[in-house]
MARGU-758403 format. One line per 2 residues: their letters; for each residue x, y, z of N, C-alpha, C. Coordinates in nm, 4 decimals, padded with zeros to 6 digits. Each point is the difference from the previous one (the first is absolute). Layout:
N
A	X/Y/Z/X/Y/Z/X/Y/Z; ...
This chain:
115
XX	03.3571/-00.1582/09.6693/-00.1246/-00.0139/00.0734/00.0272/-00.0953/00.1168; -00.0274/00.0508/00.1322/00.0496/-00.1303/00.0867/-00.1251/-00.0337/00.0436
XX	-00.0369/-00.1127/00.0910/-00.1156/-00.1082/00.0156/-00.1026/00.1219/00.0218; -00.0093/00.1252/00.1035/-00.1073/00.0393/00.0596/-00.0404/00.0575/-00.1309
XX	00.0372/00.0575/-00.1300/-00.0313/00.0440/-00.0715/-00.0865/-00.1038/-00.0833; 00.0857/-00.1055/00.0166/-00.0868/-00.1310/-00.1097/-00.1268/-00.0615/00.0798
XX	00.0181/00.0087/00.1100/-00.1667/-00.0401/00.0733/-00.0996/00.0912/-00.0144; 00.0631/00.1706/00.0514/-00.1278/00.0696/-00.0265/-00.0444/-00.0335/-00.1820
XX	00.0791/-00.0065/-00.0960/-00.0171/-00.0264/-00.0983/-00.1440/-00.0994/-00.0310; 00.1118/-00.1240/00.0581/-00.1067/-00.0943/-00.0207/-00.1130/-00.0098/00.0456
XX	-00.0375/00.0500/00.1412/-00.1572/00.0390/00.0240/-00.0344/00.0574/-00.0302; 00.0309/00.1354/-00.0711/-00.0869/00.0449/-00.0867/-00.0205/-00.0185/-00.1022
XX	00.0396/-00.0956/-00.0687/-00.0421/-00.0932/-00.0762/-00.1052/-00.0359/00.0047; 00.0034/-00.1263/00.1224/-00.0795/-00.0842/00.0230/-00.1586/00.1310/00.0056
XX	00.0347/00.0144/00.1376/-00.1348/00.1491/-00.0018/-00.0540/00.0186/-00.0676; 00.0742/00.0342/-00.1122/-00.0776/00.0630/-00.1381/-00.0721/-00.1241/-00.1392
XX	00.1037/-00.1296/00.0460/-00.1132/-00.0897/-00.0604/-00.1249/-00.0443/00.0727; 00.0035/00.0020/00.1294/-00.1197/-00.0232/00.0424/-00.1040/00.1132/00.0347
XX	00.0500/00.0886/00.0201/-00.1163/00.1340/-00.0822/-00.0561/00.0000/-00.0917; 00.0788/-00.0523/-00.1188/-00.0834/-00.0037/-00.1839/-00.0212/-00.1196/00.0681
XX	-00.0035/-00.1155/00.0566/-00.0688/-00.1289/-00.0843/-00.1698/00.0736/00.1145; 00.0352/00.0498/00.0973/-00.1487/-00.0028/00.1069/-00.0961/00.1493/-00.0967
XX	00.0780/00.0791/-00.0778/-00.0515/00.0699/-00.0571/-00.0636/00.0127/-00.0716; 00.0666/-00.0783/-00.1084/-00.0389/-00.0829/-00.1293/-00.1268/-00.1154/00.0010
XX	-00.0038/-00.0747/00.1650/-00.0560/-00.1010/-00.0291/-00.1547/00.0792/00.0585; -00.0064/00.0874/00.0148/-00.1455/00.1295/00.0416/-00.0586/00.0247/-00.1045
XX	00.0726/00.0156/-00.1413/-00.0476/00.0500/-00.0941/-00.1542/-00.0926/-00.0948; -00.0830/00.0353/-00.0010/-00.0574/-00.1291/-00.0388/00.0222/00.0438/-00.1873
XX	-00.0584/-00.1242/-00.0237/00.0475/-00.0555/-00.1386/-00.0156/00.1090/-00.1235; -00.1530/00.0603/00.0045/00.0131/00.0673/-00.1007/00.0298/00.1182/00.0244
XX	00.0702/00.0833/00.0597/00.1215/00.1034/00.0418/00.1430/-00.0397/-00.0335; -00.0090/-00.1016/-00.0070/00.1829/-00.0486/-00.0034/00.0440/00.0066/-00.1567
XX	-00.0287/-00.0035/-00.1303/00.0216/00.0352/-00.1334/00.0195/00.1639/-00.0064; -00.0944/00.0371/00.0512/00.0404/00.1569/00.0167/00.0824/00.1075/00.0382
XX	-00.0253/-00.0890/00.1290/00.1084/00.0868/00.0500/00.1786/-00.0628/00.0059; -00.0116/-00.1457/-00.0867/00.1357/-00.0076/-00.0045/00.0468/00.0446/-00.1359
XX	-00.1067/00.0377/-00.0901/00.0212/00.0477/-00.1393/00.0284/00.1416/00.0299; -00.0880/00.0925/00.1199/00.0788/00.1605/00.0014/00.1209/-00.0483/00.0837
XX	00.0615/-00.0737/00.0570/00.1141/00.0027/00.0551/00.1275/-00.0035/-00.0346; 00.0055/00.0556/-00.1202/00.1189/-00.0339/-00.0969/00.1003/00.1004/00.0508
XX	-00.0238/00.0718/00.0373/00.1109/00.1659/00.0561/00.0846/-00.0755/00.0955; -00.1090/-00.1127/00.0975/00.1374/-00.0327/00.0970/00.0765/-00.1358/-00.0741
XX	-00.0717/-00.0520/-00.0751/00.1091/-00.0936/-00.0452/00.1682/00.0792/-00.0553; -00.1028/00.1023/-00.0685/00.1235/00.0797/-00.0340/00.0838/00.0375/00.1229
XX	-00.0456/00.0354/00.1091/00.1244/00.0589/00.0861/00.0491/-00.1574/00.0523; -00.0332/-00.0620/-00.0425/00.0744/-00.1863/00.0528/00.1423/-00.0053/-00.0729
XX	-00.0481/00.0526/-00.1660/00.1506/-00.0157/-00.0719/00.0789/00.1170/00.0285; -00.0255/00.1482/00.0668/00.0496/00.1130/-00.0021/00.1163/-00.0594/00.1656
XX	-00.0917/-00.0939/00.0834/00.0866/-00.0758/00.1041/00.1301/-00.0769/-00.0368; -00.0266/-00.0717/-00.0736/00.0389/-00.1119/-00.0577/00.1469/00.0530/-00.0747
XX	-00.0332/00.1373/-00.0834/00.0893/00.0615/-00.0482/00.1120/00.0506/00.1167; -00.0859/00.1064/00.0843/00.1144/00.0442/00.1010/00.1033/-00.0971/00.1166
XX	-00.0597/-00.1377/-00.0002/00.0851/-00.1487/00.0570/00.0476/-00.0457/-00.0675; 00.0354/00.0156/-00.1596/00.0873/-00.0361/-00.1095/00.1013/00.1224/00.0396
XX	-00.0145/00.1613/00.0294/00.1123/00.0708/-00.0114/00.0601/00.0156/00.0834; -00.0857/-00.0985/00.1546/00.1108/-00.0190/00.1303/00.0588/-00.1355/00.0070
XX	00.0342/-00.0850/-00.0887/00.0217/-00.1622/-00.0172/00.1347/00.0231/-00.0659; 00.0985/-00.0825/00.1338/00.0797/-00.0416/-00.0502/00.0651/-00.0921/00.0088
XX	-00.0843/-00.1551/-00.0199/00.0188/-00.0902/-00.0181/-00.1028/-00.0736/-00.0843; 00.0656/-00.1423/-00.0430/-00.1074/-00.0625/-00.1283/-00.1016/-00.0248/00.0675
XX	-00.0908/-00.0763/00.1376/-00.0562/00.0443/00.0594/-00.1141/00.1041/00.0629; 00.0710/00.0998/-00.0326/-00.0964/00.1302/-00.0173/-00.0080/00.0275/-00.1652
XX	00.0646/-00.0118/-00.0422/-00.0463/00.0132/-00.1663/-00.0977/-00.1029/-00.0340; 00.0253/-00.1044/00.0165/-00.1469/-00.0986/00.0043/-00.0797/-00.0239/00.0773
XX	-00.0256/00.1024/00.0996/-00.1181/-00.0122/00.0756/-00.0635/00.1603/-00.0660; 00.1055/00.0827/-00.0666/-00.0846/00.1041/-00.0380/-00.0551/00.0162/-00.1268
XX	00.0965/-00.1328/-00.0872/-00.0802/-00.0433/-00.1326/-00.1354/-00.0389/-00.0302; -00.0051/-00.0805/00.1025/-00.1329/-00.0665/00.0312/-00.1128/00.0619/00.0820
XX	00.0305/00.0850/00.0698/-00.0959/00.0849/00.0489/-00.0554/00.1094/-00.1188; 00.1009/00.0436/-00.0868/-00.0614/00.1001/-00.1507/-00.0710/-00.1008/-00.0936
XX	00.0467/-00.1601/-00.0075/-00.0987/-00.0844/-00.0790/-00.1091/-00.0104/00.0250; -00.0065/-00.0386/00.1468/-00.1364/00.0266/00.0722/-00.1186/00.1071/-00.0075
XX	00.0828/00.1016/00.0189/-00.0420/00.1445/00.0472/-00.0595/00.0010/-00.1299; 00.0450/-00.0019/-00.1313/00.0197/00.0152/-00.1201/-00.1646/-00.0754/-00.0651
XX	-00.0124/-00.1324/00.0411/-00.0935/-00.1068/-00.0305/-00.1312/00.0443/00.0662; 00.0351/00.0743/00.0839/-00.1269/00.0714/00.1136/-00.0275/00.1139/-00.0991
XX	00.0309/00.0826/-00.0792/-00.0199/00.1328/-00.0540/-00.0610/-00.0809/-00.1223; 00.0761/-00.1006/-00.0617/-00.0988/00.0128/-00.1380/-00.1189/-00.1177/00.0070
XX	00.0382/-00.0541/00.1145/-00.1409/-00.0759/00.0428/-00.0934/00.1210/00.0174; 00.0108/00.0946/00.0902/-00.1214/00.0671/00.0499/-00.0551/00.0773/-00.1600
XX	00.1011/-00.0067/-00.0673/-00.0839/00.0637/-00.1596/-00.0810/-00.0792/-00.0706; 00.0671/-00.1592/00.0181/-00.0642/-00.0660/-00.0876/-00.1515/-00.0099/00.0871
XX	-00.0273/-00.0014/00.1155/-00.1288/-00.0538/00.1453/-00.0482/00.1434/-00.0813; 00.0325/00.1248/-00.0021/-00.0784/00.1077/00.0035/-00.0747/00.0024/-00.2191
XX	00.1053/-00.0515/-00.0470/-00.0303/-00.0141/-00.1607/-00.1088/-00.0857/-00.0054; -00.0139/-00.0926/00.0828/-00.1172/-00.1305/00.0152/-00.1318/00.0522/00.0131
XX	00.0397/00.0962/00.1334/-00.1149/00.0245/00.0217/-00.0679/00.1206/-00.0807; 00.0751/00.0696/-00.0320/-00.1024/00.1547/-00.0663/-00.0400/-00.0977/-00.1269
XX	00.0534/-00.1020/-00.0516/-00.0363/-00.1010/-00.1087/-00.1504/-00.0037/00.0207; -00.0118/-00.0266/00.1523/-00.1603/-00.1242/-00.0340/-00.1059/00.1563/-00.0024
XX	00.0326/00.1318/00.0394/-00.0550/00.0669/-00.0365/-00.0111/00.0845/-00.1308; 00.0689/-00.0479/-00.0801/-00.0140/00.0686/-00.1490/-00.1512/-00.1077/-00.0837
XX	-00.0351/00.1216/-00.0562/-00.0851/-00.0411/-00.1053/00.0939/-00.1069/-00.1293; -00.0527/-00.1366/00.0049/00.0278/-00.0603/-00.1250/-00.0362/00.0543/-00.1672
XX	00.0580/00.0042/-00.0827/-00.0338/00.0571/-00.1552/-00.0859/-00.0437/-00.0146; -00.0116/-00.1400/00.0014/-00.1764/-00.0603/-00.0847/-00.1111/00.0130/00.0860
XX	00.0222/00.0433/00.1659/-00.1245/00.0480/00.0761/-00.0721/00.1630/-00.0458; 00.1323/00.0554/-00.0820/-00.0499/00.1241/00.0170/-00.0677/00.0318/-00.2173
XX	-00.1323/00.0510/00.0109/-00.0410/-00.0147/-00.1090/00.0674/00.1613/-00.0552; -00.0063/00.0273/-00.1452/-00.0306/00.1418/-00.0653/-00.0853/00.0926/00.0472
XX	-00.0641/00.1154/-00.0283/-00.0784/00.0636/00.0448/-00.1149/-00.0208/-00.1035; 00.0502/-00.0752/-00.1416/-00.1184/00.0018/-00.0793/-00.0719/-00.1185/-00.0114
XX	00.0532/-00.0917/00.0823/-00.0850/-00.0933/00.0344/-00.0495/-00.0399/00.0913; -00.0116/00.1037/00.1072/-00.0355/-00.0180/00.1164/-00.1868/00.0435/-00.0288
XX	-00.0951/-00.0675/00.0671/-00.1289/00.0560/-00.0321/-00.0170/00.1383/00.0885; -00.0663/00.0926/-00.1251/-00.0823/00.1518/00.0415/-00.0905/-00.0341/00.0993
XX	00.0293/00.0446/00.1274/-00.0903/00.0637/00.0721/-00.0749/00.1574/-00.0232; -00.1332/-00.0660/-00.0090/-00.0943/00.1443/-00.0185/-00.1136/-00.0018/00.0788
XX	00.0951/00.1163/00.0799/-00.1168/00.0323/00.1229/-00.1332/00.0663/-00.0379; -00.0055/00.0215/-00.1092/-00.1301/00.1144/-00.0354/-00.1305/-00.1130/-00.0731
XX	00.0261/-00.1320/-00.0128/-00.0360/-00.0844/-00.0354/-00.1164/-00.0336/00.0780; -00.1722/00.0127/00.0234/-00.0807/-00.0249/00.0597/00.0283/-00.1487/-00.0181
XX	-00.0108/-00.1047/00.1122/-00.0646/-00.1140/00.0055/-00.1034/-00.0509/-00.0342; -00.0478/-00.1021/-00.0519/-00.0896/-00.0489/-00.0611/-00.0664/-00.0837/00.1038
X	-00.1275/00.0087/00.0225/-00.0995/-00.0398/00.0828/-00.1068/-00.0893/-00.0345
């Protein structure tokens, strides 16, 4: 790789972190659990990266910059399970909220009211 390759590199780098941080920082609050809980597909293509710069590395260097990018990548995928497990959580019915059917009281509509 000689320098012009490692600059365009590195600005697009940079570029692309300051795209997600101006992107990210738009999102308001209660959108941001959501949609980083459906975002798990690209974490996945983070380690599917991560993998193909481990099979062009050939130095320790690139093996530990591509180790750590699949740890990463890796911590991003089962984070977004555990953010998405949280949340379908607070929407489940609890056991002791939910009664039997035989102790729930009969409604009877045919029941005149008393006046």
């Amino acid at each position: 790789m000689n320098n012009l390759d490692l600059l365009t590199a590195i600005t697009i780098f940079v570029l692309s972190v300051l795209v997600g941080i101006e992107v990210i920082s738009k999102v308001p609050a209660t959108l941001h659990t959501p949609l980083m809980s459906g975002s798990n597909s690209v974490h996945g293509i983070v380690v599917i990266g991560a993998m193909l710069i481990a099979a062009e590395a050939h130095t320790w260097l690139g093996y530990t910059l591509a180790f750590v990018a699949m740890v990463f990548g890796a911590m991003n995928v089962v984070g977004g399970y555990v953010v998405t497990d949280r949340m379908l959580e607070m929407f489940r019915a609890r056991p002791a909220d939910r009664k039997p059917a035989a102790e729930q009281p009969a409604i009877d509509t045919h029941e005149k009211a008393e006046v």
